[in-house]
C-alpha positions as CSV (number, residue, x, y, z in Angstrom):
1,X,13.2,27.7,-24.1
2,X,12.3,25.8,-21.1
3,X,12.0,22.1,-19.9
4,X,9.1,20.5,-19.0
5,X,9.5,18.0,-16.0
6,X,7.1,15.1,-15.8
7,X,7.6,12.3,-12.6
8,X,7.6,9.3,-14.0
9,X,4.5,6.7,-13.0
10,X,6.0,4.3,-11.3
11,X,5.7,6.8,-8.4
12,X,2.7,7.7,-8.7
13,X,0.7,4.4,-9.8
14,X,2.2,2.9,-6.2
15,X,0.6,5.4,-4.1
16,X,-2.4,7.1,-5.3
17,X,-4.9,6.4,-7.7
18,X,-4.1,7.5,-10.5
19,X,-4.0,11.0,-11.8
20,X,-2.8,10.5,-14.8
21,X,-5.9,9.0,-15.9
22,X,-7.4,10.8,-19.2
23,X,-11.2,10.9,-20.3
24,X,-11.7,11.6,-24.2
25,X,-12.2,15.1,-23.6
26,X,-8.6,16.4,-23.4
27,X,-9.2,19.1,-20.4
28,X,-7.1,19.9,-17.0
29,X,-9.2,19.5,-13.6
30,X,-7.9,21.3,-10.9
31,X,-3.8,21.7,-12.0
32,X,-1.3,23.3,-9.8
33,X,1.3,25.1,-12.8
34,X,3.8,26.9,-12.0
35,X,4.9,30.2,-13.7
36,X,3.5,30.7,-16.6
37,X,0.2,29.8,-15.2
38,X,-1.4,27.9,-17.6
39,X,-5.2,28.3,-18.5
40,X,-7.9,25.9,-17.2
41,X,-9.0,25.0,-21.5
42,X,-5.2,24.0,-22.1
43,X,-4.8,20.4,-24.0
44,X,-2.5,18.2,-22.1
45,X,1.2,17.8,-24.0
46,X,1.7,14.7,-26.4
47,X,4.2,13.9,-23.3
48,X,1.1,13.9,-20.6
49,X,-0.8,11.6,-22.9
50,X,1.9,9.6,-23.1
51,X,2.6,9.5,-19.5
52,X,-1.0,8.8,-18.6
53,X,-0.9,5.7,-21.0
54,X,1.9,4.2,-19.3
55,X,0.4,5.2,-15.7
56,X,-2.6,2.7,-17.0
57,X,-0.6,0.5,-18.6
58,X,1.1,0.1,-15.2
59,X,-2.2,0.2,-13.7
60,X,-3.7,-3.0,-15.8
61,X,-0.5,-4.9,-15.4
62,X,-0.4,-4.7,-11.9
63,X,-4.3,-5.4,-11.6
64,X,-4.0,-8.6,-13.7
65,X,-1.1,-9.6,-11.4
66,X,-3.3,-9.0,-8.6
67,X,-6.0,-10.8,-9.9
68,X,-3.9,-14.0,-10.9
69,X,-2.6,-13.8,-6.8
70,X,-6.3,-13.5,-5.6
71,X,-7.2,-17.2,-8.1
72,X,-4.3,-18.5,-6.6
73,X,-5.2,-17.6,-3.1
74,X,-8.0,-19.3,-3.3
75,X,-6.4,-22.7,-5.1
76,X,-4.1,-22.9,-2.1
77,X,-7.5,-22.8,0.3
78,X,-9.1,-25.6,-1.0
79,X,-5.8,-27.7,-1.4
80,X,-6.0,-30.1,0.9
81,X,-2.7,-29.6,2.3
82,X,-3.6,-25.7,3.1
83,X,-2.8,-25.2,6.8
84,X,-6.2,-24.7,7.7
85,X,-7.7,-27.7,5.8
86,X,-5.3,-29.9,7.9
87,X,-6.4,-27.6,11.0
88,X,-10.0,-29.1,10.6
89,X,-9.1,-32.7,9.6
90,X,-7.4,-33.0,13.1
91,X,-9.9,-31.1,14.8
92,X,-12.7,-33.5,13.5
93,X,-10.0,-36.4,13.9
94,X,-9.9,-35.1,17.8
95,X,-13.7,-35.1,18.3
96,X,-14.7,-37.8,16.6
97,X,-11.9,-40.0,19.4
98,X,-13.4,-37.3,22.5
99,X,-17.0,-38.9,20.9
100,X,-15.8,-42.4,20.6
101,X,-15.2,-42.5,24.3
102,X,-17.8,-40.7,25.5
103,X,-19.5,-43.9,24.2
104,X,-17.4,-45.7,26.0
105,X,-17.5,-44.1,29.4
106,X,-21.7,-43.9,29.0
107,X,-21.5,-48.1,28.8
108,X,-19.7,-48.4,31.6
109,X,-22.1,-46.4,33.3
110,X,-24.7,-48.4,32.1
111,X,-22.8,-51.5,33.4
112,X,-22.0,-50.0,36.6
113,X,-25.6,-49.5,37.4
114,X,-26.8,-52.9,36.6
115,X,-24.1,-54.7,38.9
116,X,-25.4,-52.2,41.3
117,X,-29.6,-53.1,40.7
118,X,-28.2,-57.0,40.9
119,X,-26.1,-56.8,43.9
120,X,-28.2,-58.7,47.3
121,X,-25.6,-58.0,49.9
122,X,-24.3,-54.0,51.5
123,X,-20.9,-55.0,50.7
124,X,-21.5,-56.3,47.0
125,X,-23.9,-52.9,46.4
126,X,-21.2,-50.9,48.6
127,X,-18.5,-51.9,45.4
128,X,-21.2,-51.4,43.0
129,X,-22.3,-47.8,44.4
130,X,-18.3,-47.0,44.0
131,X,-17.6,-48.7,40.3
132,X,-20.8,-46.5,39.2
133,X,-19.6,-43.2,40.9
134,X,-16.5,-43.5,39.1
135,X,-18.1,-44.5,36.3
136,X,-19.8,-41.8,36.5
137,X,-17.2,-39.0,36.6
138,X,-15.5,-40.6,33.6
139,X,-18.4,-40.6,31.8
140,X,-18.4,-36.3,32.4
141,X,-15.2,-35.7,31.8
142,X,-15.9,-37.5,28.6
143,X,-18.8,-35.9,27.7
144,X,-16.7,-32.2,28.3
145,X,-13.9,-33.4,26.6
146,X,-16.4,-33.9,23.5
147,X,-18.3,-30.3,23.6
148,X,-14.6,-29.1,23.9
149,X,-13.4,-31.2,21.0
150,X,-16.8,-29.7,19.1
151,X,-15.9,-26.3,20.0
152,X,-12.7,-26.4,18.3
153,X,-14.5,-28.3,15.3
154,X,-16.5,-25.4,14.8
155,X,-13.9,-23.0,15.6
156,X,-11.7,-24.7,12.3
157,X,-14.6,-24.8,9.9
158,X,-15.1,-21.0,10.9
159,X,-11.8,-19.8,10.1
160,X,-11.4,-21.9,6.7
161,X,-15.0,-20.2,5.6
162,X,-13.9,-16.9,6.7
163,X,-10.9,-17.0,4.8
164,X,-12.7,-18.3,1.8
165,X,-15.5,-15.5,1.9
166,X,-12.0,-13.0,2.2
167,X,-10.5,-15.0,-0.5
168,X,-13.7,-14.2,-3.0
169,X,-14.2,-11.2,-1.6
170,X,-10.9,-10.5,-2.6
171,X,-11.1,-12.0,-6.2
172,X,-14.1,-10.1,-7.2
173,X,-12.4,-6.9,-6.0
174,X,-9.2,-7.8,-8.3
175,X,-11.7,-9.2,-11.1
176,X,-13.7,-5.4,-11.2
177,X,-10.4,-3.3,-10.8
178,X,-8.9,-5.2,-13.8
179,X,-11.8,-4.6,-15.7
180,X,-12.2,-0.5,-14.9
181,X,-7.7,-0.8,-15.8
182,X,-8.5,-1.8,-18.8
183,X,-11.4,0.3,-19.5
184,X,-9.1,3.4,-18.6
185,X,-5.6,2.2,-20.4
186,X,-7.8,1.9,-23.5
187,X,-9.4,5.4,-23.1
188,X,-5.7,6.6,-22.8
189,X,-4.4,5.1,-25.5
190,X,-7.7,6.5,-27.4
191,X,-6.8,9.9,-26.3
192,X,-3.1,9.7,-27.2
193,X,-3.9,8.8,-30.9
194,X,-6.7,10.9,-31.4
195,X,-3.7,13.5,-30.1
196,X,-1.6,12.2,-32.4
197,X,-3.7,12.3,-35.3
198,X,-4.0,15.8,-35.1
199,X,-0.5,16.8,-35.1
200,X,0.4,14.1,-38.2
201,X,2.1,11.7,-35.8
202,X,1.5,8.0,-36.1
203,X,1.3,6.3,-32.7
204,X,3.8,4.7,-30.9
205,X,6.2,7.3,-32.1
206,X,8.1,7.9,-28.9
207,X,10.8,11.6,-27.9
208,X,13.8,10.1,-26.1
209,X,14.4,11.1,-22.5
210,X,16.8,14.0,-22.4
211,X,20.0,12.5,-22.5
212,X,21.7,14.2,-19.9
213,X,19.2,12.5,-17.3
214,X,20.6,10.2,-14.7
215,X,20.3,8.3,-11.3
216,X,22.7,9.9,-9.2
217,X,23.2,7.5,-6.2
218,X,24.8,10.6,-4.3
219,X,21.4,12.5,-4.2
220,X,19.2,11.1,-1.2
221,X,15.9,11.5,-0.1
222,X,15.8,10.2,3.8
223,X,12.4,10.3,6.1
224,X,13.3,10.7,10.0
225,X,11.2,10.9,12.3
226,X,8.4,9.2,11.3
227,X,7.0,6.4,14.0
228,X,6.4,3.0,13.1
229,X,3.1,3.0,14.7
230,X,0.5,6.0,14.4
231,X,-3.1,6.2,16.3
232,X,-5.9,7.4,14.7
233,X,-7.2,10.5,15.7
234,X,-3.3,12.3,16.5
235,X,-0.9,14.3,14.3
236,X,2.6,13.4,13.5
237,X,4.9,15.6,12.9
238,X,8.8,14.4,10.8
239,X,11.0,15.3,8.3
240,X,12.3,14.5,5.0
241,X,16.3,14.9,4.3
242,X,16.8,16.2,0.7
243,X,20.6,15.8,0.6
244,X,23.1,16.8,-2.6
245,X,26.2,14.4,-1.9
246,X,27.9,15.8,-5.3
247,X,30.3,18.3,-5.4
248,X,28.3,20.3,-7.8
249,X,25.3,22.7,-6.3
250,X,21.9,21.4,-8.2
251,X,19.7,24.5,-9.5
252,X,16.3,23.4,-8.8
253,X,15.5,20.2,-6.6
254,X,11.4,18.5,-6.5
255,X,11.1,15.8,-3.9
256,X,8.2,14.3,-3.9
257,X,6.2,12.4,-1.1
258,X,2.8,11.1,-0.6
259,X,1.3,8.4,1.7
260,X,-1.0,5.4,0.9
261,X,-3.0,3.1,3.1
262,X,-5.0,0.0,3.3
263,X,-7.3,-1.5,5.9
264,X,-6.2,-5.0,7.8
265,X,-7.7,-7.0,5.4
266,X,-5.9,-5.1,2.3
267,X,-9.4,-4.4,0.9
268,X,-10.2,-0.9,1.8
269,X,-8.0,2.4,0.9
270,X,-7.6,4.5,3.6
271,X,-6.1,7.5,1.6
272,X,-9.1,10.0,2.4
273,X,-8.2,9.4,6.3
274,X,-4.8,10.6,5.3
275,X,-4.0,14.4,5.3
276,X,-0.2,15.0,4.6
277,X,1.5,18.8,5.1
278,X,4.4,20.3,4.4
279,X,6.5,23.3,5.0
280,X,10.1,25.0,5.4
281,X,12.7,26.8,7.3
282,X,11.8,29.6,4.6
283,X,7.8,28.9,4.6
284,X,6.9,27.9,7.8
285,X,3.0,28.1,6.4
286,X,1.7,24.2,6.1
287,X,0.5,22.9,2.5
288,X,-1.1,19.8,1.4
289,X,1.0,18.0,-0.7
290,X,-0.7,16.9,-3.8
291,X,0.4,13.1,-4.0
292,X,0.1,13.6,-8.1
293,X,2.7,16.3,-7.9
294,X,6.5,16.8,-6.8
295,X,7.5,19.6,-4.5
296,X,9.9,22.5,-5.1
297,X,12.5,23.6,-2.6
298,X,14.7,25.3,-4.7
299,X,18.8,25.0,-5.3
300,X,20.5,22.8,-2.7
301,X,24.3,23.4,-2.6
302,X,26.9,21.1,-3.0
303,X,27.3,18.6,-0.3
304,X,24.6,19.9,1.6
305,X,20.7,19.1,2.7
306,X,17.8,20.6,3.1
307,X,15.3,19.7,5.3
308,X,11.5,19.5,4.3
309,X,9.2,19.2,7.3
310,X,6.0,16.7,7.0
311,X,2.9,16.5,9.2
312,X,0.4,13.5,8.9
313,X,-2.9,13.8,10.3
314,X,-4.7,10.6,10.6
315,X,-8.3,11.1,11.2
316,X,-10.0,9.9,13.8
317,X,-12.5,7.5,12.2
318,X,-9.4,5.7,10.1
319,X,-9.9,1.7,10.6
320,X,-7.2,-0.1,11.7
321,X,-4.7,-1.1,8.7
322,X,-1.3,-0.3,7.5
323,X,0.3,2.4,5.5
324,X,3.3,3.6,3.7
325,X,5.5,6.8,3.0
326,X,7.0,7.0,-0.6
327,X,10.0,9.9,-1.0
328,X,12.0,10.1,-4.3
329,X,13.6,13.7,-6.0
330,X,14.9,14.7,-9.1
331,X,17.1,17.7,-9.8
332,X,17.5,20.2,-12.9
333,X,20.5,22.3,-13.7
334,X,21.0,25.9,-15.4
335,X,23.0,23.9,-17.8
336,X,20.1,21.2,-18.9
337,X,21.4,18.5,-16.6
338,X,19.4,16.0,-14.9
339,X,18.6,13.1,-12.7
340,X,17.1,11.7,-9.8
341,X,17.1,9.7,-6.4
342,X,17.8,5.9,-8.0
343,X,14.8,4.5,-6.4
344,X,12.1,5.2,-4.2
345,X,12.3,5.1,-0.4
346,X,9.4,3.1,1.2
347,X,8.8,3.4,5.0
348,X,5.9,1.3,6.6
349,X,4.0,1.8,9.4
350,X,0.7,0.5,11.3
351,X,-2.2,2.6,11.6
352,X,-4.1,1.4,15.3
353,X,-7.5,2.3,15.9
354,X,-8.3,5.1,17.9
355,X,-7.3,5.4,21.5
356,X,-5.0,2.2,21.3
357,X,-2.3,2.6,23.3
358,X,1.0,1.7,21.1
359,X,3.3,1.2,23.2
360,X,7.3,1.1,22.8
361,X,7.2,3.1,19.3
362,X,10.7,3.1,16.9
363,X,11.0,4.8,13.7
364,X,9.5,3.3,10.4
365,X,13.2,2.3,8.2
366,X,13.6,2.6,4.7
367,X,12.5,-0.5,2.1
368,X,12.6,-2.5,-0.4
369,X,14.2,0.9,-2.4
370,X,16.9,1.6,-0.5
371,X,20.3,1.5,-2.1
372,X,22.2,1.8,0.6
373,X,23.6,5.1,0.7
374,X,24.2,7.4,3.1
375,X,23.9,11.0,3.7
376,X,27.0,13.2,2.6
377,X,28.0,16.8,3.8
378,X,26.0,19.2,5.9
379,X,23.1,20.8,6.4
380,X,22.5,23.6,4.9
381,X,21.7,26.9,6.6
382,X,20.0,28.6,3.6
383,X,16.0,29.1,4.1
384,X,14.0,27.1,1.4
385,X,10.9,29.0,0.0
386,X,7.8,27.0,-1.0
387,X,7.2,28.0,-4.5
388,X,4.4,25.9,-4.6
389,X,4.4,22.5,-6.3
390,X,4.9,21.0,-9.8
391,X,5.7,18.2,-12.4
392,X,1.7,17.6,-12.5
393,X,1.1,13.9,-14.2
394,X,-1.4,15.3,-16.7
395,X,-4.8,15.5,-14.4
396,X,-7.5,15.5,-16.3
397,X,-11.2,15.8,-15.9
398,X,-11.9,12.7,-15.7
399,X,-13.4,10.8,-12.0
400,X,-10.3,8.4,-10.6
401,X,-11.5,5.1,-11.9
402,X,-8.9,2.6,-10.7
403,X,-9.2,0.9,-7.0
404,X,-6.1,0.8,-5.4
405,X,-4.5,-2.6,-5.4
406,X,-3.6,-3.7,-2.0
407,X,-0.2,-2.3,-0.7
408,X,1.6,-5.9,-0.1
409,X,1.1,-6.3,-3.5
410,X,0.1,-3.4,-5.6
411,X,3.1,-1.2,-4.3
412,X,6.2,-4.5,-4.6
413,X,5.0,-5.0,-7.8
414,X,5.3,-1.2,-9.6
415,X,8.4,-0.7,-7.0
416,X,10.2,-3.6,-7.7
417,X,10.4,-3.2,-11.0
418,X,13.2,-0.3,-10.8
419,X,11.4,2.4,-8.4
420,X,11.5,6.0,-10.5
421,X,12.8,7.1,-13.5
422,X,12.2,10.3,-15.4
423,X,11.1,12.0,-18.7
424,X,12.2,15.1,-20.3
425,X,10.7,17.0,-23.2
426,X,11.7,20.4,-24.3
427,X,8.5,22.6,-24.7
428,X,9.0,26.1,-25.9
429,X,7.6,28.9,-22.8
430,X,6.5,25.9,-20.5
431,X,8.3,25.7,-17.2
432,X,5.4,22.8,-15.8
């Protein structure tokens, strides 16, 4: 008897759209299984169907969220105290003064140049000529200070449009991914009961996780390497740390990693710019990593690491916008044990446009799912083989249908909730 392994969603609705996603038509699209291989006409488990429901459950919830921030968004616009409502009532304030004496300084030229008509004498039209000439270049600088004042009038109105058509734009991008959510959550739940219905279940019937399961605070999942600020258009190359702090060796070890993106505006996914790679000290050979599936590196002894290397390759075309790295693990053990990282690891970066010049570049740090814990033991010296990957979150046949919610919001919200967590099921001859 072996144990199926299944990473939780809270992963994997953060960082990709979601694979987990089923149509009605139970069928696998493209799966990666380990040994035994199992056959493209395979049903998904009662455990994927129950996985993809939560991953679109997950999915809606963090989509009506989103959409409640975008309404809000735009209440705080059209408050009047909103900075950039203030920022125009001063602006017009400004002009409408810059306008006021422009009026001003055009009488007095007007005045000036009838004491000059009127003057009989050179030394009364000598005082006149002066009062106009100064008159005169008031009445300029006035007239400047008032296409200046205008400018900036326009400049204000601008920016508060701008930001409304972002703050729609926005809104009706929130509105049409809570709508396809909930479209896909209720095809999910469709497929689980029709699933359930033919093995005698009733729905909502749930397996336990296997008991012996755990967070273990001691095993750590640490990206170095990896630069705050990346170009488009150039390869970066860094590492992830898988370290085993206990003082017991753990049999078989998945980390898991993936990268996300958004443009500037947090309106476009950038994730088909991204190409992520990995490899080994045992398997120098690069592979994409499949952000719906963990990674396998094997034992890693007690109180020892092994190192995974990454490459990103950002493509050349990629916008301007920012990203994220996500690393977690979990561990099984000969004897059934289990657990995992206690959260997942978050590091940021920018993505610049091509040929920018970055400047001063520092390492992207660990957030919000850092607990704080450091690295124990070694390295260890014992070359990792790529078995290839696993813990697939029941793909399907179905097309991705859920947008990716922006990652300020989209990635707090499923993070911040309590990062990773997994499920076990015990499925006789499955090793997935």
């Amino acid at each position: 008897m072996k144990i199926r392994r299944i990473l939780a969603t809270a992963v994997a609705a953060a960082v990709t759209t979601p694979v987990v996603f089923l149509s009605a038509a139970p069928a696998f699209a493209d799966t990666k299984p380990t040994a035994p291989a199992q056959t493209q006409d395979q049903k998904p488990t009662i455990e994927q169907l129950k996985a993809a429901v939560t991953a679109a459950q997950t999915a809606y919830d963090i989509a009506v969220i989103a959409e409640s921030d975008a309404r809000k968004a735009i209440e705080a616009l059209i408050d009047p105290e909103n900075g950039l409502q203030i920022h125009v009532r001063e602006t017009r304030e400004l002009a409408a003064k810059a306008a006021e004496d422009k009026v001003k300084a055009d009488e007095k030229v007007t005045t000036a140049q009838a004491k000059l008509d009127a003057a009989t004498d050179e030394a009364a039209k000598a005082e006149a000529q002066k009062e106009l000439d100064e008159a005169k270049t008031a009445a300029e600088t006035a007239a400047a200070a008032k296409t200046a004042a205008d400018t900036k009038v326009t400049a204000a109105v601008k920016a508060l449009e701008d930001a409304k058509v972002a703050a729609f734009t926005t809104l009706a991008t929130a509105t049409s991914t809570k709508e396809v959510a909930l479209k896909t959550l209720k095809a999910a739940e469709k497929a689980l009961a029709d699933a359930l219905a033919e093995e005698g279940e009733e729905p909502g019937e749930e397996e336990p996780p296997h008991e012996d399961c755990f967070p273990e605070s001691r095993f750590t999942t640490v990206v170095h390497g990896l630069p705050e600020k990346v170009v488009a258009g150039t390869t970066v190359d860094f590492t992830l740390r898988v370290t085993n702090g206990t003082d017991k060796k753990m049999d078989e070890v998945y980390p898991y990693a993936a990268v996300h993106a958004f443009d500037a505006k947090g309106i476009k996914e950038l994730d088909t710019y991204l190409d992520l790679e990995w490899a080994t000290a045992g398997n120098a050979k690069w592979q994409d990593v499949d952000p719906g599936e963990s990674l396998f590196i094997g034992a890693v002894g007690a109180k020892s690491s092994v190192d995974v290397k990454l490459r990103l390759k950002v493509d050349a075309d990629t916008p301007a916008g920012q990203g994220a790295a996500f690393v977690a693990g979990d561990f099984w053990n000969e004897d059934e044990s289990c657990g995992g990282t206690p959260d997942v690891e978050i590091y940021d970066f920018s993505i610049l446009a091509k040929g920018t010049e970055p400047g001063k570049v520092d390492d992207a740090t660990a957030k919000p799912g850092n607990t704080g814990t450091t690295q124990q033991g070694g390295s260890s010296n014992t070359p990792v083989t790529n078995n290839g990957t696993t813990g697939s979150l029941a793909e399907t046949g179905s097309d991705s249908a859920v947008p990716q919610i922006a990652m300020a919001g989209g990635a707090a919200v499923v993070l911040g909730a309590g990062a990773m967590f997994f499920v076990r099921r015990r499925n006789a001859g499955v090793d997935a």
